[in-house]
matplotlib code that plots the C-alpha trace (Angstrom):
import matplotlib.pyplot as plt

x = [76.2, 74.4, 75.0, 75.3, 71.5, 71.0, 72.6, 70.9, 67.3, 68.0, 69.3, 66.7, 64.5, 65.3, 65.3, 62.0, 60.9, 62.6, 61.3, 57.4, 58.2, 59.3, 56.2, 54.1, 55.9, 56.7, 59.9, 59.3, 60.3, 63.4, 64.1, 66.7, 66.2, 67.3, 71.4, 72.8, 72.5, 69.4, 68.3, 70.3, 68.8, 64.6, 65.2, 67.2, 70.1, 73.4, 75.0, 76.5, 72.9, 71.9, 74.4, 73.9, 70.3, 71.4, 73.7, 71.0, 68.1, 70.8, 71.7, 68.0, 67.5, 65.3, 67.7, 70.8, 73.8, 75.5, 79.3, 78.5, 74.9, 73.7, 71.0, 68.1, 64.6, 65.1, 61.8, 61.6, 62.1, 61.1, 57.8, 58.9, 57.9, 54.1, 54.3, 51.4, 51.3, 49.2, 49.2, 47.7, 46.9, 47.8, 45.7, 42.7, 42.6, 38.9, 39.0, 42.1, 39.6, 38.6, 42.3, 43.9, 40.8, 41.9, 44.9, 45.0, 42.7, 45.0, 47.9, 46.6, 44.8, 48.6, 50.1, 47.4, 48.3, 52.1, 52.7, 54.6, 54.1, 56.6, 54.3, 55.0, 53.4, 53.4, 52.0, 52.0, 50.7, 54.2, 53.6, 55.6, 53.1, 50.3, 52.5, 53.5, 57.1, 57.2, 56.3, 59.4, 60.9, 58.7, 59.7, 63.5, 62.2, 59.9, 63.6, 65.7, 63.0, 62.2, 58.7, 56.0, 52.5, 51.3, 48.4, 47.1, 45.2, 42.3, 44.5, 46.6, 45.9, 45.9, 46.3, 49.6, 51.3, 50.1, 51.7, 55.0, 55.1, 53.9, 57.5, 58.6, 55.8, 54.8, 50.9, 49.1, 46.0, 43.9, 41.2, 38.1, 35.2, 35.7, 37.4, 39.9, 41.6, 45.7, 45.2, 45.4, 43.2, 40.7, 39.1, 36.7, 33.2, 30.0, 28.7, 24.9, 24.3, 25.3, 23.1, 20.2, 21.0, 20.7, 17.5, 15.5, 16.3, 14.4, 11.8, 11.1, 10.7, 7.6, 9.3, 8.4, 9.5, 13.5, 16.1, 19.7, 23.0, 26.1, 29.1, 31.1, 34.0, 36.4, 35.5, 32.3, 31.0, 29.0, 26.9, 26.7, 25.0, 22.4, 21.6, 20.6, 18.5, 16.8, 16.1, 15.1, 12.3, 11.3, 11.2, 8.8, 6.8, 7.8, 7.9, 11.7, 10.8, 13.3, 16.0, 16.1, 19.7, 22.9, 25.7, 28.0, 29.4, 32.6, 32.2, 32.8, 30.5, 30.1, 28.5, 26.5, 25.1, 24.4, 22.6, 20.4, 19.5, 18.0, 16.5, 14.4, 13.3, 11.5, 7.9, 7.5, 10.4, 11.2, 10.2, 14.3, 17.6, 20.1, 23.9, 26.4, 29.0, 29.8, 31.7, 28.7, 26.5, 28.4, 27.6, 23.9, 23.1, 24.0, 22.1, 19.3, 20.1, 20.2, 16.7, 15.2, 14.4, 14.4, 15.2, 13.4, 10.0, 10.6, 13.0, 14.4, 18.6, 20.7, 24.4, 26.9, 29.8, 33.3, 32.9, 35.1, 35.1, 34.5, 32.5, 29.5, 26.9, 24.8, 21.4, 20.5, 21.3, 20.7, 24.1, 24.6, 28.0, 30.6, 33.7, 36.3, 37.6, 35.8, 37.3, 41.0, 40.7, 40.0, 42.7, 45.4, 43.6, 44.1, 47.8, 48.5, 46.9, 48.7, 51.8, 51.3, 50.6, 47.0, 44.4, 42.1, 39.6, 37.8, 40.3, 37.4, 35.9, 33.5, 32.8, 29.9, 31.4, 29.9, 27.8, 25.3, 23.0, 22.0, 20.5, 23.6, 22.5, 25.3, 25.3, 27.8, 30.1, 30.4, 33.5, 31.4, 33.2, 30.8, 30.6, 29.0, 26.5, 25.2, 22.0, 20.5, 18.3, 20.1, 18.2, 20.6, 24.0, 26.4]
y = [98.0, 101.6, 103.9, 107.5, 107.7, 106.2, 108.6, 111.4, 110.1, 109.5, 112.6, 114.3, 112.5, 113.4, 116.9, 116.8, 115.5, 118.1, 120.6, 119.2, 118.9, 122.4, 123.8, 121.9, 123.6, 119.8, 122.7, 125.7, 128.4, 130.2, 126.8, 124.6, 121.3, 118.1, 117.2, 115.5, 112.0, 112.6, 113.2, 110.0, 107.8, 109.6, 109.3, 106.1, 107.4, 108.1, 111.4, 112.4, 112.0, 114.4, 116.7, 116.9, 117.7, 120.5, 122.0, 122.1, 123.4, 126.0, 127.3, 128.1, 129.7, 127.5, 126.9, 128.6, 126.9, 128.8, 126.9, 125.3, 125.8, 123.9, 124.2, 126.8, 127.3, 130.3, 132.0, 134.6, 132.0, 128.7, 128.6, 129.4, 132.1, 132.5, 133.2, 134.8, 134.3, 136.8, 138.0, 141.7, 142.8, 146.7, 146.6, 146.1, 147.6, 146.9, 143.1, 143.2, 145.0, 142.2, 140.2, 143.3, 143.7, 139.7, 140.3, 143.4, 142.1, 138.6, 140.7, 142.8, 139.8, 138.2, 141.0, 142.1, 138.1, 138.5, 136.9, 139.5, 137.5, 137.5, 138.6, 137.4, 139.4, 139.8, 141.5, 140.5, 137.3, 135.1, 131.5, 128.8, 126.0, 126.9, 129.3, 132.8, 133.1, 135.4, 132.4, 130.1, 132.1, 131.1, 127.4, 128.3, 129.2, 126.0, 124.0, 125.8, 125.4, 128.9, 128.7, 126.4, 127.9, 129.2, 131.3, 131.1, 133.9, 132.8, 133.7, 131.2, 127.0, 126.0, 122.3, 122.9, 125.1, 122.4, 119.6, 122.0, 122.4, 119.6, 117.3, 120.1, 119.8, 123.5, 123.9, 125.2, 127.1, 128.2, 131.1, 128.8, 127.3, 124.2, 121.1, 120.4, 117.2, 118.7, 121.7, 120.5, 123.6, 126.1, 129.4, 130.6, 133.0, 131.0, 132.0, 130.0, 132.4, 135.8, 134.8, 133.9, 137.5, 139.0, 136.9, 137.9, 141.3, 140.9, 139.3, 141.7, 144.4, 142.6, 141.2, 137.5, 137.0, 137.0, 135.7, 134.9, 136.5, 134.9, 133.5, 130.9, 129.9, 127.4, 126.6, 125.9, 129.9, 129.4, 126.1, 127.8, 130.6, 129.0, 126.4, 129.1, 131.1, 128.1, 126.6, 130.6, 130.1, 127.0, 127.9, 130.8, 128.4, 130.7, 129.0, 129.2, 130.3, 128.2, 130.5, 132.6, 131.0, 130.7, 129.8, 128.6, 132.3, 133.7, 136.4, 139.7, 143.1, 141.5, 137.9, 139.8, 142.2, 139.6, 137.5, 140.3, 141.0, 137.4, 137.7, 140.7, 139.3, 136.2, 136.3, 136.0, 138.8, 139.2, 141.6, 141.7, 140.5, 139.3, 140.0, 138.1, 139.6, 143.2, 143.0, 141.1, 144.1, 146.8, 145.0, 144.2, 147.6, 148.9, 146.4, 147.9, 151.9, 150.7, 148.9, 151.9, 150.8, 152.8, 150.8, 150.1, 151.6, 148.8, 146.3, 146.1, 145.7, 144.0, 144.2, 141.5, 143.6, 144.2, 146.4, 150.1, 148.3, 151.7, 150.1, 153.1, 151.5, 153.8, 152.9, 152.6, 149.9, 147.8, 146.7, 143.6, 145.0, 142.2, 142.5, 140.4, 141.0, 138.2, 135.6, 137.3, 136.8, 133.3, 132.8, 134.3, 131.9, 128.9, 129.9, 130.3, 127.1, 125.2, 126.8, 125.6, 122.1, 122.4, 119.9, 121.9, 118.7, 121.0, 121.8, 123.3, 126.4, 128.6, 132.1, 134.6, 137.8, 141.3, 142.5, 145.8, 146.4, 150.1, 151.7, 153.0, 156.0, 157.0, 160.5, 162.4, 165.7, 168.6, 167.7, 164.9, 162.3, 159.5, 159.2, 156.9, 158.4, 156.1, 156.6, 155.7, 152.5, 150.0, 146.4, 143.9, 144.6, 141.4]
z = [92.7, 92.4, 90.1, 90.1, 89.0, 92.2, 94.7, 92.9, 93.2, 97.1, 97.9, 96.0, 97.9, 101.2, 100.1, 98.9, 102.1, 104.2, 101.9, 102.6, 106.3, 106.1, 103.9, 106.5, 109.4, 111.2, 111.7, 113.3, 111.2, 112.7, 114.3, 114.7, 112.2, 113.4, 113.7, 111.0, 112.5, 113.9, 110.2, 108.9, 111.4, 110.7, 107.3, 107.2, 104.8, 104.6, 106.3, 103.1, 101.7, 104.3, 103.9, 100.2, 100.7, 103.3, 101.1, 98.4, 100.6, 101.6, 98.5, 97.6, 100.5, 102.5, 105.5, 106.6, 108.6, 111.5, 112.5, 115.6, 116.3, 113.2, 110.5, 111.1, 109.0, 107.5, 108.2, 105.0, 102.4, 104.3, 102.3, 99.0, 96.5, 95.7, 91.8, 89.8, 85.8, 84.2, 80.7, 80.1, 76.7, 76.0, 72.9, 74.5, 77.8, 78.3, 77.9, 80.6, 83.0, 85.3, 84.7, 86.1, 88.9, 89.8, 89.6, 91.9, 94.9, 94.9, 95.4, 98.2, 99.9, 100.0, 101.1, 104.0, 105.6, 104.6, 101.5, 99.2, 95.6, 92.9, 89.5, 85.6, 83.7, 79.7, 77.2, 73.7, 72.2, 71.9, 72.6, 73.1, 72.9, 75.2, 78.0, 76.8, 76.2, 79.6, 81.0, 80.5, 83.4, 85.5, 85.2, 85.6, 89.1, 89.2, 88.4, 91.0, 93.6, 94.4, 93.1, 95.4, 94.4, 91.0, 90.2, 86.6, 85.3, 82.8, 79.5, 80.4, 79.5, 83.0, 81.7, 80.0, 82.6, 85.2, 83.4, 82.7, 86.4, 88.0, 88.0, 90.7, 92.9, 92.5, 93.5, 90.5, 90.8, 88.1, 87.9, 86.2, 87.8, 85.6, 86.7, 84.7, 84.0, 85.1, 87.2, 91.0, 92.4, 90.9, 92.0, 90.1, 89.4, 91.0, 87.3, 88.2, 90.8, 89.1, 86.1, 88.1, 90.2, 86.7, 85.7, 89.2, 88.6, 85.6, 86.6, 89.6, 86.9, 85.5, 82.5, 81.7, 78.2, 78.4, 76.1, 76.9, 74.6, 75.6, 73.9, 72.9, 75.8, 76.7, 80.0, 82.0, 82.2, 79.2, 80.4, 83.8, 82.4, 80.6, 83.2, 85.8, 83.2, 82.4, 86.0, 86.8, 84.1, 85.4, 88.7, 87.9, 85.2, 82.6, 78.9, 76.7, 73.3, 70.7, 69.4, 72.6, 73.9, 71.4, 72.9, 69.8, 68.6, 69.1, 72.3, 69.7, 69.1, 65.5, 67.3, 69.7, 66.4, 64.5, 67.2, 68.3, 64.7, 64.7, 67.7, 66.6, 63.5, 64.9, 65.0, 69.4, 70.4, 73.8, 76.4, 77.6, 77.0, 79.2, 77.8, 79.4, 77.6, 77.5, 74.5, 72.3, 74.3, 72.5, 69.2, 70.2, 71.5, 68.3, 66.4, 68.8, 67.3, 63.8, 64.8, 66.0, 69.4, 73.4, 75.5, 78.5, 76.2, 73.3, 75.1, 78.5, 78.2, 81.4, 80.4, 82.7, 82.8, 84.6, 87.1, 85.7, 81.8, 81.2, 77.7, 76.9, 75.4, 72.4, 74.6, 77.9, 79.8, 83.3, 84.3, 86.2, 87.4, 88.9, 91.0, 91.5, 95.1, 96.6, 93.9, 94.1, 97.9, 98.1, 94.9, 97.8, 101.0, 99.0, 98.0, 101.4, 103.0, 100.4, 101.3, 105.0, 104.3, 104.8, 103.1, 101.0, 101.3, 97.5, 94.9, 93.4, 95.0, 93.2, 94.9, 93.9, 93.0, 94.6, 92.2, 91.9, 89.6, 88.0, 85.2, 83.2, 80.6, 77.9, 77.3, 75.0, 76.7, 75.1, 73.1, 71.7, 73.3, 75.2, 79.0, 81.4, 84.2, 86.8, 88.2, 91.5, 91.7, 93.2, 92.9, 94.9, 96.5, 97.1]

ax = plt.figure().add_subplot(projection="3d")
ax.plot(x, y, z, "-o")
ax.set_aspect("equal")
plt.show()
């Protein structure tokens, strides 16, 4: 005998397969599904299992029923909702720079191939476990099925949202270029190549004797970094003095003050410095005015920083500028060939960002306040 438990689990079953053959557009959208019998005898069911299903797919929007003609695709809501999670945090506009910049180009990239995402956005640092209170509304739509794909911005743990979701069968992606044990997909900065960019700069300059300030992180960024400076030095048979790479501090202008004062007081300094994190830079470069030093006459400085951070450093700088169009965009081409059905044959996809480099000059105005010029001298263009 079944039970009740039973004839939930099959008709939830043949809704989830309609649903897939709908996201994979086996139905045309606008089209006319299968009859009713047709469906019991494909699917090998019941026709009250069927209509059950039906009436469920209906009521979140995914078909519609017209008396006498039968069950259509609906085409607006056949594919579900393409959902963005992003926390912004108002206390620190700077650091939500390239969040926002993400967040900006995925949107328009969805909306130029017709995609109009729903966004969750919070500010504030509630957290229910690992997701943001904000975020628990984003699962109501996981549970009522409105919700198929789910872009994670980086202040989010993409493992935890992932495993929230996944009993739904949403499509997760996260913006990280580490792979990660929960989330299904990942788009994120080819961080290798933008520090080796930053390191041939360098090194076109004349400068040979180059050290490495970047911080702590959770994810692969960090290991990426150091890997490219190091194979760049090897490639150009250039030694690594010990001490010149620490990658165990907290990303903060404290960390990057305290790590440049170190770095100056060992006996073989360097010729230039590599910052790979704007907001250690801003504690550096102040290290550097305490210090005494002019830059590039004492010490050649490349910042890697957010392109419009709008951070002024108290020195002048070489700034490895990054923008995050390029990753944004192929955040929004993966949403959307998941939402079709397509096999994305790499979940993992790591895409160099446009980036410029200038000499950056902080000046002060006349009401004393600090500014940012840029100056011509354009090394590489992405």
């Amino acid at each position: 005998m079944k039970t009740g438990a039973d004839k939930v689990a099959k008709y939830a079953r043949v809704k989830q397969s309609l649903r897939e053959k709908i996201t994979r557009r086996d139905f045309t959208p606008g089209g006319l599904l299968p009859s009713d019998r047709q469906l019991m005898r494909q699917l090998g069911v019941c026709r009250q299992t069927v209509i059950r299903a039906l009436h469920e797919l209906r009521a979140e929007g995914i078909v519609r029923r017209e008396h006498g003609k039968g069950t259509f695709v609906n085409q607006s809501k056949s594919q579900g909702e393409v959902g963005i999670l992003t926390y912004l945090n108002r206390a620190s506009t700077d650091h939500s720079v390239y969040p926002q910049n993400l967040l900006r180009s995925v949107v328009n990239r969805l909306c130029e191939l017709g995609s109009e995402p729903r966004l969750y956005s919070t500010y504030g640092m509630e957290v229910i476990g690992n997701i943001h209170a904000h975020g628990q509304k984003v699962l109501e739509h996981c549970a009522r099925g409105r919700l198929r794909c789910l872009i994670v911005s980086w202040d989010y743990n993409v493992n935890e949202v992932q495993a929230a979701v996944a009993r739904w069968g949403v499509y997760v992606i996260g913006s990280y270029t580490e792979e990660t044990r929960f989330s299904t997909y990942n788009v994120g900065d080819d961080n290798k190549a933008v520090t080796a960019e930053g390191i041939g700069g360098l090194l076109k300059r004349g400068l040979q004797k180059i050290a490495l300030i970047t911080g702590k992180q959770m994810y692969a960024t960090v290991n990426n970094r150091v890997e490219a400076y190091l194979r760049v030095l090897e490639e150009n048979r250039l030694s690594i003095r010990p001490g010149w790479i620490r990658a165990d501090l907290e990303p903060s202008p404290k960390a990057g003050y305290e790590q440049f004062r170190r770095l100056w007081a060992m006996d073989d300094r360097p010729e230039a410095v590599l910052i790979c994190d704007d907001f250690m830079a801003l504690g550096a470069t102040q290290a550097m005015v305490e210090l005494g030093l002019q830059p590039p006459r004492d010490l050649t400085v490349m910042v890697l920083t957010n392109r419009g951070s709008g951070l002024v450093f108290p020195l002048p700088v070489i700034a490895l500028e990054l923008d995050s169009e390029p990753v944004g965009a192929a955040v929004a081409d993966m949403a959307l060939r998941l939402m079709r059905g397509e096999t994305v044959k790499n979940p993992h996809w790591e895409v160099k960002p446009s980036t410029r480099i200038y000499e950056m000059t902080s000046l002060q105005t006349e009401s004393g306040s600090p500014e940012t010029s840029w100056q011509a001298g354009v090394l590489t263009a992405g």
